[in-house]
N, C-alpha and C positions, 0 to 999 in steps of 0.2 A: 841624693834622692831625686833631686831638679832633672839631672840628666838623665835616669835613669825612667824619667816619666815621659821625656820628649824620645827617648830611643824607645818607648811603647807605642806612644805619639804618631810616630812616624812610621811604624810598620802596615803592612795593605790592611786596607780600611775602607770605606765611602770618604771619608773625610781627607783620605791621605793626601792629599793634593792641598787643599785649602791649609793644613801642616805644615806642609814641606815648603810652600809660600810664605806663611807664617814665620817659619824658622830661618830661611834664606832670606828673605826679605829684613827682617829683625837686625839693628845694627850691634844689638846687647849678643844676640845669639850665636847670630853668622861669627858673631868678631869673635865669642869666645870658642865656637866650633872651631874656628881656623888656628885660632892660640894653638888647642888643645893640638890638634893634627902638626903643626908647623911645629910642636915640643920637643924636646928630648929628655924622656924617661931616664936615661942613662946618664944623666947632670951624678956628677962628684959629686955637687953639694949637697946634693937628696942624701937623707938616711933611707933605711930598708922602707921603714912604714909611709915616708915619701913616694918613695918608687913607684911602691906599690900601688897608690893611690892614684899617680901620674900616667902608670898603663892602664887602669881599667880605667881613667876615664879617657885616655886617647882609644880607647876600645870603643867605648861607648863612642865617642864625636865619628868612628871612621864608621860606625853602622849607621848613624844618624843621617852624615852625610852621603852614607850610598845609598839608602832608602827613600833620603826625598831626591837623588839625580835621577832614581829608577822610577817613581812615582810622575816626577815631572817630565821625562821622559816618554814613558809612557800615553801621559796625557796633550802628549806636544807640546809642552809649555818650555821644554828646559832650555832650547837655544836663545830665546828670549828672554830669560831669567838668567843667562850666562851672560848676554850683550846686555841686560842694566847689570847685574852685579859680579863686574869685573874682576872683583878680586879671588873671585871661585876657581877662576883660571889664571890666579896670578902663578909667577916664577917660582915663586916662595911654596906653593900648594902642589902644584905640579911636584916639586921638588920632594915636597916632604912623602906625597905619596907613592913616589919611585923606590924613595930610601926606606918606606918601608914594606914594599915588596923584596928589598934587598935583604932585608931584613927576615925572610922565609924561616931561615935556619932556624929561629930564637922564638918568632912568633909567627905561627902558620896561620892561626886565624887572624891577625889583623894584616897581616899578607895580605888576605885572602879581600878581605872587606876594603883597605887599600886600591888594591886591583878590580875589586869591582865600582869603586869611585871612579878612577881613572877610567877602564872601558867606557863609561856613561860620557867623561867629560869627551873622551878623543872621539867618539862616535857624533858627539854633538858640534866641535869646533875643530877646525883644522889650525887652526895659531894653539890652538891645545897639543895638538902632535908632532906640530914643529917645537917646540917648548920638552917634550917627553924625547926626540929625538935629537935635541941639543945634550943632553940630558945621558944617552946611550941606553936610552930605557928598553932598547928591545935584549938584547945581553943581558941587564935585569933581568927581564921578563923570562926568557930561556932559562936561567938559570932557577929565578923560583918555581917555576911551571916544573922540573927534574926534580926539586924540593917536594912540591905538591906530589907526584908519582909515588914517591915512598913516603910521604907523610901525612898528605890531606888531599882526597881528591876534586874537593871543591875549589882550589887552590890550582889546581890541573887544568881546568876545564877553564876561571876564570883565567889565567895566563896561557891557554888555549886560544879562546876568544880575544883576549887582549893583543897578543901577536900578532893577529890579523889584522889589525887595525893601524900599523906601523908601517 
């Protein structure tokens, strides 16, 4: 329920900014966003009701986190909210959000919100694109952007845009 008040939270608002600072800033939140994102749903040892639980809230963390990059963004604030907190562009984040644009096949919407975290981070840092580019994330990208054409075309569009930025 917690998460599901801060992904309300965080969608456009007057307040959205002062949120998404909130949330990023916050070492309880930030730290359990990136848990959540850096997870693997797919763990053996989850049972079914596990799983389950484990993608809607990597769902919810990957809309959260691309709501307040797009918020901060927006209000200029994010390049400066990426240089104090580093670990938004760590290896490990980068990483997990490549893997699950790779991941198009299985889940097009968190593809989707994935990819639009990542446009936000590479448009704002260039050691972000060298990091998605060590990474071979534009082959990703082409590949879930062909995914999106037949299955989701916001998915299309956000691995449209994302290409470009490689």
């Amino acid at each position: 329920m917690a998460i599901e008040s801060l992904n309300h939270l965080s969608k456009p608002c007057p307040t959205q900014c002062l949120v998404a600072r909130s949330i990023l800033t916050g070492p309880f939140l930030r730290g359990k966003l990136l848990s959540l994102v850096e997870s693997d749903s797919t763990d053996a040892s989850f049972d079914e009701v596990e799983k389950e639980h484990v993608t809607l809230m990597r769902r919810y963390a990957f809309s959260i986190l691309s709501n307040c990059f797009a918020a901060l963004e927006q209000s200029g604030e994010l390049v400066e909210m990426l240089q104090k907190q580093e670990e938004l562009t760590s290896t490990e984040v980068v990483s997990a959000l490549v893997r699950q644009v790779a991941a198009a096949g299985n889940s097009p919407h968190d593809a989707y919100q994935a990819a639009k975290c990542l446009r936000t981070l590479l448009a704002a840092s260039d050691e972000t694109k060298r990091k998605a580019a060590d990474l071979n994330a534009f082959e990703t990208i082409s590949q879930a952007r062909h995914m999106g054409v037949c299955r989701h075309a916001a998915l299309e569009d956000a691995c449209t845009r994302l290409r470009t930025l490689l």
